[in-house]
LUMPA-982967 format. One record per residue (C-alpha): chain; residue in three letters; x, y, z. Coordinates in Angstrom, 1 decimal, padded with zeros to 4 digits. Example, Ala and Ser with C-alpha at 12.3 -4.5 7.8 and 13.67 -1.06 7.14 Angstrom:
REM LUMPA-982967
   chain   resn        u        v        w
       A    ALA    012.3   -004.5    007.8
       A    SER    013.7   -001.1    007.1
***
This chain:
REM LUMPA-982967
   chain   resn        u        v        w
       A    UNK   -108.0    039.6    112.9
       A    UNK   -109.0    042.7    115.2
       A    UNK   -112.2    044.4    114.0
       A    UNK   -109.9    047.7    112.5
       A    UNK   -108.6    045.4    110.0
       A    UNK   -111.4    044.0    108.7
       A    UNK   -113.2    047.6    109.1
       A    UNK   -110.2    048.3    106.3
       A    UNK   -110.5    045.4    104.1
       A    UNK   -113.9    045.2    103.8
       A    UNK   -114.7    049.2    103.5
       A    UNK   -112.1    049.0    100.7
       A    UNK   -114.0    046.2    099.2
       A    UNK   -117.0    048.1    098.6
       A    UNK   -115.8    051.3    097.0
       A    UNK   -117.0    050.0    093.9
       A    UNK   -120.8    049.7    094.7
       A    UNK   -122.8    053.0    093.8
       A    UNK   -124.6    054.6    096.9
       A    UNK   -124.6    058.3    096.7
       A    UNK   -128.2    058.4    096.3
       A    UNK   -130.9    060.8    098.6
       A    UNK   -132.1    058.6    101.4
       A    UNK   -135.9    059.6    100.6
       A    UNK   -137.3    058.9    104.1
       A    UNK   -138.4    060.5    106.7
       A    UNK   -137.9    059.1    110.1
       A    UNK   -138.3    061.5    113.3
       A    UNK   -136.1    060.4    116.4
       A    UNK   -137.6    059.0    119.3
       A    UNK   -137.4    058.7    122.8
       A    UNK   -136.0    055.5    123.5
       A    UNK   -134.1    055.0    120.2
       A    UNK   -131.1    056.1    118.1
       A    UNK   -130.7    058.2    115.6
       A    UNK   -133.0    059.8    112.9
       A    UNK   -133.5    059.7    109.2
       A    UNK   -134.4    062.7    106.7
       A    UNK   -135.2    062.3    102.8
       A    UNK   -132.5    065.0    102.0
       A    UNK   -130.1    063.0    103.6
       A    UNK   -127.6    061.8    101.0
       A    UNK   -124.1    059.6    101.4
       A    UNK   -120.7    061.4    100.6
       A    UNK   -121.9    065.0    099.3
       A    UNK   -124.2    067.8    100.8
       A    UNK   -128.2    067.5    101.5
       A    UNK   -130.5    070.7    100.5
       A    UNK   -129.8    072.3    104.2
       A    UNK   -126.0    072.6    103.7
       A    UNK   -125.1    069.7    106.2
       A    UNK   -122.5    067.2    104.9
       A    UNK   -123.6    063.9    105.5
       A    UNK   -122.4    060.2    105.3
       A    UNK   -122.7    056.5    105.4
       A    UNK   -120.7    053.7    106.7
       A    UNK   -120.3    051.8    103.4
       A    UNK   -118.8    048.2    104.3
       A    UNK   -119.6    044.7    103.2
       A    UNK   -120.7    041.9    105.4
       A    UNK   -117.7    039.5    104.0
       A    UNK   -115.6    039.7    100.9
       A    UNK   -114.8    035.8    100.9
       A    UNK   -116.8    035.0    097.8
       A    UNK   -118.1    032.0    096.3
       A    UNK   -118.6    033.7    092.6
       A    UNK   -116.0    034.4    089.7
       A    UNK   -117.1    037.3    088.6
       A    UNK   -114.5    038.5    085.9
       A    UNK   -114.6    042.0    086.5
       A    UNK   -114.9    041.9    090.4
       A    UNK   -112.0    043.1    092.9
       A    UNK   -113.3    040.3    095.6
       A    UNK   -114.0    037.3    092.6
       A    UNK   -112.8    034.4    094.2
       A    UNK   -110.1    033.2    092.3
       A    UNK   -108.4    037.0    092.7
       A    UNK   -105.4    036.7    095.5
       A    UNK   -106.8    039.6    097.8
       A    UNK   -107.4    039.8    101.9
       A    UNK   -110.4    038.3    103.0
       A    UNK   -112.5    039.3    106.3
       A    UNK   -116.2    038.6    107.8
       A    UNK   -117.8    040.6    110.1
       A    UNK   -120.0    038.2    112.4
       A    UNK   -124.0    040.7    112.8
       A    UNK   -122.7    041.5    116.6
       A    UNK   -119.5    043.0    115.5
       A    UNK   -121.4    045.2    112.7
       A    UNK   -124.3    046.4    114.8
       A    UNK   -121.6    047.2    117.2
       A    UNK   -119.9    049.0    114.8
       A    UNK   -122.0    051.2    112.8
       A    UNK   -123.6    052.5    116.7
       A    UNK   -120.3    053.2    117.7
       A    UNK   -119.6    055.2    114.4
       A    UNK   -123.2    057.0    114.5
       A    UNK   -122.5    057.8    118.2
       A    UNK   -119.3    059.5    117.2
       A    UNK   -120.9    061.4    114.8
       A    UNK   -118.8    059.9    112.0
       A    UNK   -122.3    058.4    109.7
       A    UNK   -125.8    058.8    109.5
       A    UNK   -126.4    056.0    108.6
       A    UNK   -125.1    052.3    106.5
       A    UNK   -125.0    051.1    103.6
       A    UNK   -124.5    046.9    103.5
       A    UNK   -123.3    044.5    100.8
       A    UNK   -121.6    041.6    100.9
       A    UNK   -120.0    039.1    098.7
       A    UNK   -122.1    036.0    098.8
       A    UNK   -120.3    033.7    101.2
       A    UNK   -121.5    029.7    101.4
       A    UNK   -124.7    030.9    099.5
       A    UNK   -127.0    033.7    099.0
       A    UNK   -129.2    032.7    101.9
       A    UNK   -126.3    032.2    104.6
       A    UNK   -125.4    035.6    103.7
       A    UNK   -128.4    037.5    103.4
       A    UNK   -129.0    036.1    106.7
       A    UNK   -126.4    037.3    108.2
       A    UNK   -127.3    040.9    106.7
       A    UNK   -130.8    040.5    108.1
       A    UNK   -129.5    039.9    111.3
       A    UNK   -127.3    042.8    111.5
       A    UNK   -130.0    044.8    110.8
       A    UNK   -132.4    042.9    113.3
       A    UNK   -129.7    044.4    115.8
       A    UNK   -129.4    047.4    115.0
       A    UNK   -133.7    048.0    114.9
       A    UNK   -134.3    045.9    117.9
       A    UNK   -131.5    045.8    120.3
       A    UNK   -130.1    049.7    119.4
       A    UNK   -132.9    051.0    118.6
       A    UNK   -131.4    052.2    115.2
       A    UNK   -133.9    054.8    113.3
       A    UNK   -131.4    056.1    110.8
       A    UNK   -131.1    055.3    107.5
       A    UNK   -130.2    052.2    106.2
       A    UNK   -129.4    051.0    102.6
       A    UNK   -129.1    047.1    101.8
       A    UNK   -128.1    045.1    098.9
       A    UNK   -130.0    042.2    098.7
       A    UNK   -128.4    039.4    096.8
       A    UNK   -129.8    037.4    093.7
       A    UNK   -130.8    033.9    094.0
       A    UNK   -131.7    034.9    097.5
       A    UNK   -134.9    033.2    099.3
       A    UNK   -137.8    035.3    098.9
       A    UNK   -138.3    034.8    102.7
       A    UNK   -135.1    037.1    103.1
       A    UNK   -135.6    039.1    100.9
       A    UNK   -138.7    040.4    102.6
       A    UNK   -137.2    040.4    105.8
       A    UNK   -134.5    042.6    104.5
       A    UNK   -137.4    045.3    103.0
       A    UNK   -138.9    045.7    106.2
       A    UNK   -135.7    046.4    108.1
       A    UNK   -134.0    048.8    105.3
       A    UNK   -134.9    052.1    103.9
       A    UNK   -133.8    051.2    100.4
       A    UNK   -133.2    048.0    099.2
       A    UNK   -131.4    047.4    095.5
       A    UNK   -129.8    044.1    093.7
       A    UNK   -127.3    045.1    091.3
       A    UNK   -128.4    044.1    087.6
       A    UNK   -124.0    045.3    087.2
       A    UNK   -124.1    043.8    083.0
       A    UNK   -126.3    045.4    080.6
       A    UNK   -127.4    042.0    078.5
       A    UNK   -127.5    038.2    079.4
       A    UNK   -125.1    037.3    077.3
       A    UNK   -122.3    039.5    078.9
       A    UNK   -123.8    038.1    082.6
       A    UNK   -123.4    034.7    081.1
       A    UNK   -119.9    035.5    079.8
       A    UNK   -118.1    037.6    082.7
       A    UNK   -120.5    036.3    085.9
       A    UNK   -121.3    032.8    085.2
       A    UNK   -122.7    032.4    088.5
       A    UNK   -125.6    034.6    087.7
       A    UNK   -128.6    034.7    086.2
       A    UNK   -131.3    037.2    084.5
       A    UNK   -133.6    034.9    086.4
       A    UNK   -132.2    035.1    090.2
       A    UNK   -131.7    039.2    089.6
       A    UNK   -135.4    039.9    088.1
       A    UNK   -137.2    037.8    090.2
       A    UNK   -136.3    039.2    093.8
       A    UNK   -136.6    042.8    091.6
       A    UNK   -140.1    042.1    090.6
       A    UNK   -140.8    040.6    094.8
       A    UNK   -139.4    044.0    095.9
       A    UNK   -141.9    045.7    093.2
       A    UNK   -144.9    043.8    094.8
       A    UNK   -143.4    044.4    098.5
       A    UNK   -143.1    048.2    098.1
       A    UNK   -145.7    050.6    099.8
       A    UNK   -146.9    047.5    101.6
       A    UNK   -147.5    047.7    105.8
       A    UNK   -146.6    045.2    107.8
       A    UNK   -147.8    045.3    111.8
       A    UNK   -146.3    049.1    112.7
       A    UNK   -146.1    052.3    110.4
       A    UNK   -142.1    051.2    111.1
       A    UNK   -141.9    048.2    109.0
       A    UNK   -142.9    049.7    105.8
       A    UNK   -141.6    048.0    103.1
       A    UNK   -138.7    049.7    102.0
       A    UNK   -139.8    053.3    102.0
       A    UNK   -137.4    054.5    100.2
       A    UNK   -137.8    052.4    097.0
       A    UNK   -135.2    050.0    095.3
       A    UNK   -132.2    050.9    092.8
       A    UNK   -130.1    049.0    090.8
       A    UNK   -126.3    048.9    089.6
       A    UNK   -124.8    049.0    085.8
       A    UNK   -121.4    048.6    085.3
       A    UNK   -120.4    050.9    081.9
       A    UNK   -117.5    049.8    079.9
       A    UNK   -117.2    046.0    081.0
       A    UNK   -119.1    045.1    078.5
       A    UNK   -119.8    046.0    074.6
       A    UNK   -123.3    047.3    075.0
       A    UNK   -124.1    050.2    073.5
       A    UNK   -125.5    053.3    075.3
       A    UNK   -128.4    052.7    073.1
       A    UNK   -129.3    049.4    074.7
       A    UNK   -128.3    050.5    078.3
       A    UNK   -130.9    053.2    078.2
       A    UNK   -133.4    051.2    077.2
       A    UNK   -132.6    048.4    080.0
       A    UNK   -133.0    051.6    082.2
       A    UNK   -136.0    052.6    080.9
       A    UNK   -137.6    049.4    081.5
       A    UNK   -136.4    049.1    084.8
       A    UNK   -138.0    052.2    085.9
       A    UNK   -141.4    050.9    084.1
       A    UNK   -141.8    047.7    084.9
       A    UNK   -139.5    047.7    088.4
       A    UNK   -140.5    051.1    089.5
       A    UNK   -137.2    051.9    089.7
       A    UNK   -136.2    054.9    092.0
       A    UNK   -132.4    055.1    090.8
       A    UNK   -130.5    053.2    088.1
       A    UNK   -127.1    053.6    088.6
       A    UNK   -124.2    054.0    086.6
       A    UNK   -121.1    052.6    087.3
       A    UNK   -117.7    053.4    084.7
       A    UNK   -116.2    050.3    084.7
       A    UNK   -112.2    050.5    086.9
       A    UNK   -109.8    047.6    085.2
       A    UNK   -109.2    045.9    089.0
       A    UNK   -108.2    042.7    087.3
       A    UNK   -106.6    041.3    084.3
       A    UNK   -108.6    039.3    082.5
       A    UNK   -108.7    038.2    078.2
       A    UNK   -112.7    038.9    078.5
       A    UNK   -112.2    042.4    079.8
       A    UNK   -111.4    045.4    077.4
       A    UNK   -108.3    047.1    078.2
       A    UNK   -108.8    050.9    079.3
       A    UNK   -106.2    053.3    079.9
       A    UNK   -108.5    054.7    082.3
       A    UNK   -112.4    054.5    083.4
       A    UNK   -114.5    055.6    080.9
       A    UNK   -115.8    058.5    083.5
       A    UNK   -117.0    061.0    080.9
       A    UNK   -119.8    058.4    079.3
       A    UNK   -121.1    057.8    082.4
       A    UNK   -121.6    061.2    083.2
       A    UNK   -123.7    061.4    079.7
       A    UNK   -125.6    058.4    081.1
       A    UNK   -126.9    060.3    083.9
       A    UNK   -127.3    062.9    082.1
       A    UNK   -129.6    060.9    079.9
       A    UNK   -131.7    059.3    082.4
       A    UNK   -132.3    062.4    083.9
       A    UNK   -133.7    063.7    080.5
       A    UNK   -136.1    060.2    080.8
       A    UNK   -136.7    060.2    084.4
       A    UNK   -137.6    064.4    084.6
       A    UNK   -137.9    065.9    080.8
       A    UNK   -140.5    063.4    079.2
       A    UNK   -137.8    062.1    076.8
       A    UNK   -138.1    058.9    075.4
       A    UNK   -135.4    056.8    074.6
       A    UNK   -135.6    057.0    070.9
       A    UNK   -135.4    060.4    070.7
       A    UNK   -132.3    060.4    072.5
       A    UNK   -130.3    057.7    070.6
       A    UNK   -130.9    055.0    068.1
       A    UNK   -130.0    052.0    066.8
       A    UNK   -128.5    054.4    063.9
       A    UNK   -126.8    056.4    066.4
       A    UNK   -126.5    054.2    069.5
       A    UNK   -123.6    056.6    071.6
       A    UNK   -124.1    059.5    073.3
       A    UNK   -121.9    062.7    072.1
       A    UNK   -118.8    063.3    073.9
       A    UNK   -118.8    066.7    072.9
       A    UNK   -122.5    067.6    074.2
       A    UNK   -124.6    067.1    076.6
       A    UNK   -127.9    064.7    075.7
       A    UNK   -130.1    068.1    076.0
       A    UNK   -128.3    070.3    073.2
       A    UNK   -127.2    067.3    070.9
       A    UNK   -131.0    066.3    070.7
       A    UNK   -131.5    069.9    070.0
       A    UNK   -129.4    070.3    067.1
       A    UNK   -130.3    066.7    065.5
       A    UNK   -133.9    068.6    065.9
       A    UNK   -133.1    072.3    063.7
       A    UNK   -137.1    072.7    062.9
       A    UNK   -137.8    072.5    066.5
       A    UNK   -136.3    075.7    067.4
       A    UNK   -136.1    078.7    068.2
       A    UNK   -138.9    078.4    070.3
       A    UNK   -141.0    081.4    072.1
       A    UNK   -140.4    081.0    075.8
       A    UNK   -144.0    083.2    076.1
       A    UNK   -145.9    081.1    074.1
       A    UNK   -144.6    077.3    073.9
       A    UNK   -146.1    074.6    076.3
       A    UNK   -144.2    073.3    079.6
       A    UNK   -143.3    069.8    077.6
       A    UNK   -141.7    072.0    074.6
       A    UNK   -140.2    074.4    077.3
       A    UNK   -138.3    071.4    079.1
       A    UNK   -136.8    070.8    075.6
       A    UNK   -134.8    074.0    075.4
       A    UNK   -131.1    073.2    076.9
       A    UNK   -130.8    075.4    079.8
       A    UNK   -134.1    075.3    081.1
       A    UNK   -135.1    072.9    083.5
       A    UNK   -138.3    071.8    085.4
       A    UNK   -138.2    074.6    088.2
       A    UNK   -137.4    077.3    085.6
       A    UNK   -140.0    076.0    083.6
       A    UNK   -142.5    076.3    086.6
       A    UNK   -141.2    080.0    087.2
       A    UNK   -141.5    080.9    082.9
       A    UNK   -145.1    079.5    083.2
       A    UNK   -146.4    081.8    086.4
       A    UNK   -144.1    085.0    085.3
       A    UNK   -145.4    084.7    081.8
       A    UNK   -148.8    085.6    082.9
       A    UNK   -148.3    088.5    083.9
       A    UNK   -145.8    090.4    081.1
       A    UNK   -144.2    089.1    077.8
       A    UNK   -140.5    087.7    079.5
       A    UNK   -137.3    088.8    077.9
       A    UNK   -133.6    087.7    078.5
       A    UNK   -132.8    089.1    081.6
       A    UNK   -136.2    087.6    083.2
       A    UNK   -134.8    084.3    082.1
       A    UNK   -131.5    084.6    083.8
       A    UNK   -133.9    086.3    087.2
       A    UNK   -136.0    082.9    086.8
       A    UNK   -132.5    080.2    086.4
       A    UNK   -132.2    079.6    082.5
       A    UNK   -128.7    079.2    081.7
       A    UNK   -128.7    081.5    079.0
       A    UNK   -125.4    080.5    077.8
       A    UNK   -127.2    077.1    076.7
       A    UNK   -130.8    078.6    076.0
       A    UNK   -129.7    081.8    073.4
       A    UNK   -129.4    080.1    071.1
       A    UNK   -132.6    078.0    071.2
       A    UNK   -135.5    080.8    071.9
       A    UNK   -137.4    083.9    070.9
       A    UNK   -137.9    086.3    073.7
       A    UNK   -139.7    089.7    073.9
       A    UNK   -136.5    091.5    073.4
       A    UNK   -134.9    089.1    070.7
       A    UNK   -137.2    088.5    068.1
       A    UNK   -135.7    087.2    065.1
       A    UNK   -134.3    084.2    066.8
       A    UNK   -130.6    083.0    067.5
       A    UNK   -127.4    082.4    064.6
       A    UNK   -129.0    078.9    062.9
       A    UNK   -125.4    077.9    062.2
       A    UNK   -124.8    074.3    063.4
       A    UNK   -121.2    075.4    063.9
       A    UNK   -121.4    078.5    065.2
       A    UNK   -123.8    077.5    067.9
       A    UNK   -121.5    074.2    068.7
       A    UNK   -118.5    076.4    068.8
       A    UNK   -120.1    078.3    071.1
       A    UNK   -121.5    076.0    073.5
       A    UNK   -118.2    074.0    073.8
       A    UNK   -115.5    077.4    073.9
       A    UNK   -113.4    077.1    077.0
       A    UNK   -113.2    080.8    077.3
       A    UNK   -117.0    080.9    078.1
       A    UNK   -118.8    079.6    081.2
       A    UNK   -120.8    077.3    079.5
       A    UNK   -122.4    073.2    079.5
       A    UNK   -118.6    072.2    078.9
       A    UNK   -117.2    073.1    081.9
       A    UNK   -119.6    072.8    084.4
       A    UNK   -120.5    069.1    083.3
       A    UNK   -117.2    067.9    083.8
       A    UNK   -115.7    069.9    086.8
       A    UNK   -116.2    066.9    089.2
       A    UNK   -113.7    064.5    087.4
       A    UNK   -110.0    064.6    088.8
       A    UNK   -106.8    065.6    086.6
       A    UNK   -108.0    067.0    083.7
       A    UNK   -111.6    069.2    084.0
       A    UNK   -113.6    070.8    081.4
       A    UNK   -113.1    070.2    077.6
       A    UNK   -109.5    069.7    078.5
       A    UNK   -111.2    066.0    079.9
       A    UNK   -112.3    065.5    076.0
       A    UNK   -110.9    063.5    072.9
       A    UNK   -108.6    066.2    071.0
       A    UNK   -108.3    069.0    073.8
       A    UNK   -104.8    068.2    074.8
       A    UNK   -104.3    071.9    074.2
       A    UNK   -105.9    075.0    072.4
       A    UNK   -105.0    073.8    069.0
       A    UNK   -106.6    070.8    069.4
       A    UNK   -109.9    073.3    069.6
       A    UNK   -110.6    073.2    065.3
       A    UNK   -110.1    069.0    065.1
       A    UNK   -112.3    068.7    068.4
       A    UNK   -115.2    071.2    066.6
       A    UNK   -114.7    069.3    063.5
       A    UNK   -115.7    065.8    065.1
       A    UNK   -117.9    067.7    067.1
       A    UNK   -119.9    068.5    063.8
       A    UNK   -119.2    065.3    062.6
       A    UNK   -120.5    063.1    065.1
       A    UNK   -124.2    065.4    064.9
       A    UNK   -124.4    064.9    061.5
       A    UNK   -124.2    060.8    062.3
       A    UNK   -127.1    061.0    064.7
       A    UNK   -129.2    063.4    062.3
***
């Protein structure tokens, strides 16, 4: 097999594995060397200068030893195998980097004999690509579980970001659809990488993964709720220092009796899920005030932000010239760098609604949540007025712009009961419905 076609195979096999993530390192070139590595720098979509910037996401080998039920490469699943040997790889990404096709690479594998053979095979690619090239761009590896801890540190000092993919929400769904795994061999080399980060070794160069670790979920596989995958989240970015969890809508790639069968990926609650760990991660919210075991999904009619703020009526309206930066980051529409700018600007004159729109609110979202120096008696306290608002298609609003990035169907067309227009009054309805259930 010539190295094209298992460039094909094994780039196709790793479509499924999250990596469009900021690098978050900073590596100047240098004479001698290859390549470079900036923290903006971010796989598949634009970094904060404009540039549009990639990364050669491949797998080592899809010939697997594991029976994963929901995984494309699964060994029992009749699909084209390949194995790059660390020579052909090295080889490979340079050539691509030279080209100007990547910035940098993104390596996983299927495990192949055992974690260990594998990983070092991965740890020698990279070992190539440091020593013999030179290689100072950025570099993103998957270690595996049940991986030596030997390798595992290897592998942190010769990638930028390092992540094992957790993939199932709960032991008993790892137990169920990847009997190979175990809570153990996944936590373990995730609490090793915790201990390894921000750690030197000889040279300022083998920093221990300086751009952190991450981790996978797989959303839909499985029955957890998204009550109980936020709070695995949340604990991963406590105890784990988590830089990124990952959410991953689950793609029916196999038939199976212990998968659920989806007439497509369930695309629109993982877009609430990021949504949701952003309010954790960035807005000070805590899990329970987000969902509950009461109310354990997120709203597909509204975003985390707004359905918290009307489950939470004697919260609001609040006075954007008087409330604190915590209560500020709770009104939908503003968010942590307009909060900085209502914070400075408000020292100076009493802010009405067109400073807001000057300083980034999205007023469409905030209105109806705030006092302002100009609008003193607060916004129309009708739950249904104000959901009927925030979800009309004829208005530019939290709707639209959530879901633009989904193919086929955009915007509330996307959501349960928008077929067409008249599906508008039964969508409000559940709309109105489904907050009442969380309140």
């Amino acid at each position: 097999m010539d190295l094209m076609e298992k460039l094909t195979i094994l780039t196709d096999s790793a479509k499924y594995d999250v990596a469009c993530t900021s690098s978050g390192v900073d590596r100047p070139g240098k004479s001698g060397s290859v390549g470079s590595a900036v923290a903006a720098g971010i796989c598949h979509t634009f970094a904060s200068d404009g540039r549009c910037v990639s990364l050669l996401k491949v797998l080592m080998s899809n010939i697997c030893e594991y029976d994963c039920v929901y995984c494309v490469n699964r060994r029992s699943n009749d699909v084209p195998r390949a194995a790059f040997t660390a020579q052909e790889l090295a080889d490979l990404t340079i050539a691509f980097y030279r080209r100007n096709y990547i910035e940098g690479l993104f390596l996983s594998s299927a495990v192949t004999h055992s974690p260990d053979v594998t990983m070092e095979r991965m740890v020698q690619t990279l070992a190539l690509l440091r020593g013999q090239y030179g290689f100072r761009g950025y570099i993103h590896a998957k270690a595996l579980p049940g991986a030596s801890p030997e390798l595992i540190n290897r592998l942190g000092l010769l990638a930028d970001r390092i992540s094992i993919n957790i993939e199932l929400p709960s032991e008993l769904s790892l137990n169920r659809l990847a009997p190979h795994k175990t809570r153990r061999a996944i936590l373990g080399p995730m609490g090793q990488i915790t201990q390894n980060i921000g750690e030197k070794g000889e040279k300022r160069e083998k920093k221990f993964a300086p751009a952190g670790q991450a981790t996978q979920l797989i959303i839909g596989a499985s029955p957890e709720t998204d009550y109980q995958i936020l709070r695995l989240a949340d604990g991963l970015y406590n105890r784990y220092r988590m830089r990124r969890v990952f959410y991953s809508a689950y793609v029916p790639v196999v038939e199976n009796s212990l998968l659920p069968v989806l007439s497509a990926p369930p695309l629109l609650r993982e877009h609430r899920l990021y949504q949701a760990d952003f309010l954790m991660r960035f807005y000070d919210f805590a899990v329970d005030e987000i969902l509950s075991e009461s109310a354990p999904s997120l709203s597909p009619y509204l975003d985390p932000k707004c359905n918290w703020a009307l489950c939470n009526p004697q919260r609001f309206p609040m006075d954007v010239n008087r409330v604190s930066k915590l209560d500020l980051l709770r009104i939908p529409g503003i968010g942590p760098r307009s909060a900085e700018r209502i914070l400075v600007a408000r020292r100076h004159t009493r802010l009405t609604t067109a400073d807001l729109k000057r300083l980034g609110v999205v007023l469409n979202r905030a209105q109806h949540f705030i006092i302002t120096a100009d609008c003193t008696t607060g916004p129309d306290a009708n739950c249904e007025a104000v959901i009927r608002a925030l979800m009309d298609p004829g208005v530019r609003n939290v709707g639209i712009e959530q879901l633009s990035m989904f193919s086929g169907q955009t915007g509330p067309a996307a959501l349960p009961g928008f077929a067409d227009a008249h599906g508008w009054p039964t969508a409000i309805e559940e709309a109105v419905a489904c907050l009442k259930s969380a309140q």
